[in-house]
C-alpha positions in Angstrom: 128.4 134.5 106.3 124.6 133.4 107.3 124.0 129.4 106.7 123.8 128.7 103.1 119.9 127.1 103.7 119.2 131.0 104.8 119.7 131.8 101.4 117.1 131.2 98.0 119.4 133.4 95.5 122.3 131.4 94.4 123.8 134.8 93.2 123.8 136.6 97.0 125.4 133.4 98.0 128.5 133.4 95.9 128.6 137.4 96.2 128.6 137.1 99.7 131.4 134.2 99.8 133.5 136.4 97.4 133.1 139.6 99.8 134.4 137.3 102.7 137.7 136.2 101.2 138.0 138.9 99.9 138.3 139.7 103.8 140.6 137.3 104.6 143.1 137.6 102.1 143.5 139.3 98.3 141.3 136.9 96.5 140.1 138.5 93.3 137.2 137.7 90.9 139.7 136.1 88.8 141.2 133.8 90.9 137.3 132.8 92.0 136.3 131.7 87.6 139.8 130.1 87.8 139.4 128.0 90.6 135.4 127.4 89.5 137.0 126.3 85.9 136.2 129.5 83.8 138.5 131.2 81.4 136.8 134.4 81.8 137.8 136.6 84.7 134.9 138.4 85.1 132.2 135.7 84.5 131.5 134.9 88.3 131.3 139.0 88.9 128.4 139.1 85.7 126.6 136.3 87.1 126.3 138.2 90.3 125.2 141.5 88.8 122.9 139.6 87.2 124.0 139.7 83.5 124.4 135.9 82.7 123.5 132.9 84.8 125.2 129.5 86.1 124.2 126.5 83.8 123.9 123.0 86.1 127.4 122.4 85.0 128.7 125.5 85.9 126.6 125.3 89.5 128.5 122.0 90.6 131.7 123.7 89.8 131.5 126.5 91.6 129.7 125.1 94.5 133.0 122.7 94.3 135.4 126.0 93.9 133.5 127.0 97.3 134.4 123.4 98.5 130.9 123.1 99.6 130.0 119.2 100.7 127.1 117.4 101.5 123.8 119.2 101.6 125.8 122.0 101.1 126.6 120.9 97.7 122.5 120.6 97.0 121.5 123.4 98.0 123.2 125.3 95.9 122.4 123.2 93.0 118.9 123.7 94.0 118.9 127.4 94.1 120.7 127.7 90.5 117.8 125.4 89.2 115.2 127.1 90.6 116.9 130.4 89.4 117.2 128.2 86.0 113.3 127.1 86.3 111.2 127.0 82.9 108.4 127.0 84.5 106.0 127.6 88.1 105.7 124.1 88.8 109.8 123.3 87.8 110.1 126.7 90.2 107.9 125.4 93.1 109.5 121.4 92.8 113.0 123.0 93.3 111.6 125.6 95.9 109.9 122.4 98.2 113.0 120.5 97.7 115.1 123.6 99.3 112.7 124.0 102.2 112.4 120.7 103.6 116.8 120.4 102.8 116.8 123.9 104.7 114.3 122.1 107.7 116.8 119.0 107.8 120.0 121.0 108.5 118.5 124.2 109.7 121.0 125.5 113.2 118.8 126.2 116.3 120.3 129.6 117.4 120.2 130.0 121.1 118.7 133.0 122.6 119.5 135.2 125.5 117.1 134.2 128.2 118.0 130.7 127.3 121.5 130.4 127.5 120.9 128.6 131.0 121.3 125.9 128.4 124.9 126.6 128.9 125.0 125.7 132.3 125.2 121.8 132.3 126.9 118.8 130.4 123.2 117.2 130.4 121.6 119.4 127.9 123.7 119.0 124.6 124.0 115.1 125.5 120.9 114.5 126.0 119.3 116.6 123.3 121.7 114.3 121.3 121.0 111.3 122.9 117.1 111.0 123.5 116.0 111.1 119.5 118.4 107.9 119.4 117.0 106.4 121.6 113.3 106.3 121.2 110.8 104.7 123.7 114.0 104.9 126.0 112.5 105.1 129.9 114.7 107.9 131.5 116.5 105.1 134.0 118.0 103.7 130.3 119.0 107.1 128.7 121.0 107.7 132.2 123.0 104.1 132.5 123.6 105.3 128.7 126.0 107.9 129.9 129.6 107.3 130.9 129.6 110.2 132.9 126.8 109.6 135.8 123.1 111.2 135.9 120.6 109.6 137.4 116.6 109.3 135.8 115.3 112.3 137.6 118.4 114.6 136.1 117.4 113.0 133.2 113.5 113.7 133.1 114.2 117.2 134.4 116.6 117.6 131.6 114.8 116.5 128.8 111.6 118.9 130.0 113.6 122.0 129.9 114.7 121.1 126.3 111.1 120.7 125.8 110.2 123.8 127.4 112.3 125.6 125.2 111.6 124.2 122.0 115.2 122.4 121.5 113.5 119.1 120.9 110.2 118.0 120.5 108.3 115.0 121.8 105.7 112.9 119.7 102.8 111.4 120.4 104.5 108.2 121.0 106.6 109.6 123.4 109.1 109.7 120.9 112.0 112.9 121.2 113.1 114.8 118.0 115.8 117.7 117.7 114.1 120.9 116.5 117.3 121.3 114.6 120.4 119.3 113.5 123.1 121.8 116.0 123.0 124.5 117.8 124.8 128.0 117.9 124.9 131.1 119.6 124.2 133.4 116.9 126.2 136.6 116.3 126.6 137.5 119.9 129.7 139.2 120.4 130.1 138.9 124.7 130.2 135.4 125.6 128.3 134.8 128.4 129.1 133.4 131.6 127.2 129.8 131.5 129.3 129.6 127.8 132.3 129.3 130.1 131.0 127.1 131.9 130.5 124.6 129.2 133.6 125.1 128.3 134.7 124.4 131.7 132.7 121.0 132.4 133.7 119.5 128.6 137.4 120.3 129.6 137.3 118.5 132.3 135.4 115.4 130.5 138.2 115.9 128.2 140.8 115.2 130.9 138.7 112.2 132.5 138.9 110.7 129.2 142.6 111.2 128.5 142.9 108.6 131.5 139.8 106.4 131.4 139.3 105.4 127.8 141.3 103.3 125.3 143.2 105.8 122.2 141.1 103.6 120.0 137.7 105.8 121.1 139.8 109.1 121.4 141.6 111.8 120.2 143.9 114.1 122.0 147.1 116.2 119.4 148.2 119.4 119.9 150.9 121.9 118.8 153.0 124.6 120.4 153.3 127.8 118.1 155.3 130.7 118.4 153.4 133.4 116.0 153.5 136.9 115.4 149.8 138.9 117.1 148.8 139.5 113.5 148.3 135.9 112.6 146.0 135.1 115.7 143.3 136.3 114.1 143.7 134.3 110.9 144.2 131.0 112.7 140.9 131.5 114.8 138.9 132.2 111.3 140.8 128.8 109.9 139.5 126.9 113.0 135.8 128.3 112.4 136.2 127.0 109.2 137.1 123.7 110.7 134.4 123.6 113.2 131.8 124.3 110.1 133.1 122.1 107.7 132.9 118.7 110.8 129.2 119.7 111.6 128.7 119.3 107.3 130.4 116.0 107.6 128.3 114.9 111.2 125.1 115.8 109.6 125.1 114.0 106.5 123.8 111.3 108.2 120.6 111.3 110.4 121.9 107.9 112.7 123.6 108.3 115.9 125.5 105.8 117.4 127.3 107.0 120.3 127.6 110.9 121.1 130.7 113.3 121.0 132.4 115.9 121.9 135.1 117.9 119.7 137.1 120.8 121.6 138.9 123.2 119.6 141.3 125.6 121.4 144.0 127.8 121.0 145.5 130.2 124.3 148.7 132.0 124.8 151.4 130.5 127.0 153.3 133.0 127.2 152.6 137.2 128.0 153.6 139.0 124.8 156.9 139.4 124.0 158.7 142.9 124.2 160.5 143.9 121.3 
């Protein structure tokens, strides 16, 4: 599904969530009323075609039966009320309150001649770090980092972000992300500088399991033995994972130190003959 704060009809929204379980496993109209409170079976599947609406009541439970949080949770509040709006100026309140919610949590998808932006630990620190630390001088934002840079990694860091519109500079001086995360968009073949991200954070990851106190880190794991078919349904759980953790991150706008969360899941073994 696209980000909910791509949508403005509330309807599309819970069609298009009903379409993707429906994908993943046999989920039925039914069981969506039933788990959004409603006795009727088909009320969800009439509000979609169009032939009743969500009351404010009914919008917090089904947003709740989609186990949207945060500004999740609003923004789909807000589009039922501006569905639900008596009037243009209701309409237009509800619509301005959508846009700048959208503008606060919007994902800055990464294009194809940028994905250089791969290529180094730097970028995705520092696009995190500089807006948190405002009127910083470059030598500062570098002895901020446990892993070392020095100033002139940093200023030439920070002016390719610019450059490519990933963050934005006042005229204090003072940096701004262009967008609360970032994501590769729909692209199928993951590029080579990809890898290599994945490649430098791994071994952060590994520098860390020796050099910092459990109290500032987290490192679990589980061996599984699983038949092929289920593969596929464990890698949708862990998107799920990955989308619901950015909800929770961005529900504040402070930063206090910066993160990074691994997820993965690869074979062991080759596949086993039968």
């Amino acid at each position: 599904m696209k980000p909910i704060i791509e949508y403005q009809d509330y309807r599309q929204y819970i069609l298009d969530y009903y379409k993707e379980r429906k994908q993943e496993a046999k989920f039925t109209w039914r069981q969506f009323a039933a788990l959004a409170g409603y006795a009727s079976g088909s009320y969800l599947k009439l509000v979609c075609d169009g032939k009743t609406r969500l009351t404010a009541e009914g919008a917090a439970q089904v947003a709740t039966a989609m186990k949207l949080v945060s500004f999740k949770f609003r923004y789909f509040v807000l589009m039922v009320e501006y569905d639900n709006a008596k009037d243009s100026f209701q309409k237009e309140a509800f619509f301005q309150e959508m846009v700048s919610l959208g503008m606060k949590h919007r994902v800055h998808v990464i294009d194809d001649d940028i994905y250089s932006y791969f290529e180094s630990w730097k970028n995705p620190v520092l696009r995190e770090l500089a807006p948190s630390m405002p009127g910083a001088s470059f030598e500062k934002m570098a002895e901020q980092c446990l892993q070392h840079v020095d100033a002139q990694e940093v200023a030439d860091t920070l002016d390719f972000l610019l450059r490519h519109g990933l963050v934005v500079k006042d005229k204090k001086g003072v940096y701004h992300q262009t967008g609360k995360s970032i994501s590769t968009g729909d692209i199928e073949n993951v590029p080579a500088t990809l890898k290599c991200m994945h490649r430098q954070m791994g071994q952060l990851a590994l520098q860390a399991l020796d050099g910092m106190p459990e109290s500032e880190r987290h490192f679990s794991g589980i061996t599984l033995g699983i038949p092929k078919n289920v593969y596929g349904k464990i890698e949708t759980e862990l998107a799920k994972c990955r989308r619901r953790i950015i909800a929770i991150a961005t529900e504040s706008d402070e930063t206090e130190q910066i993160y990074r969360l691994n997820l993965q899941m690869f074979p062991l073994t080759k596949l086993i003959e039968k």
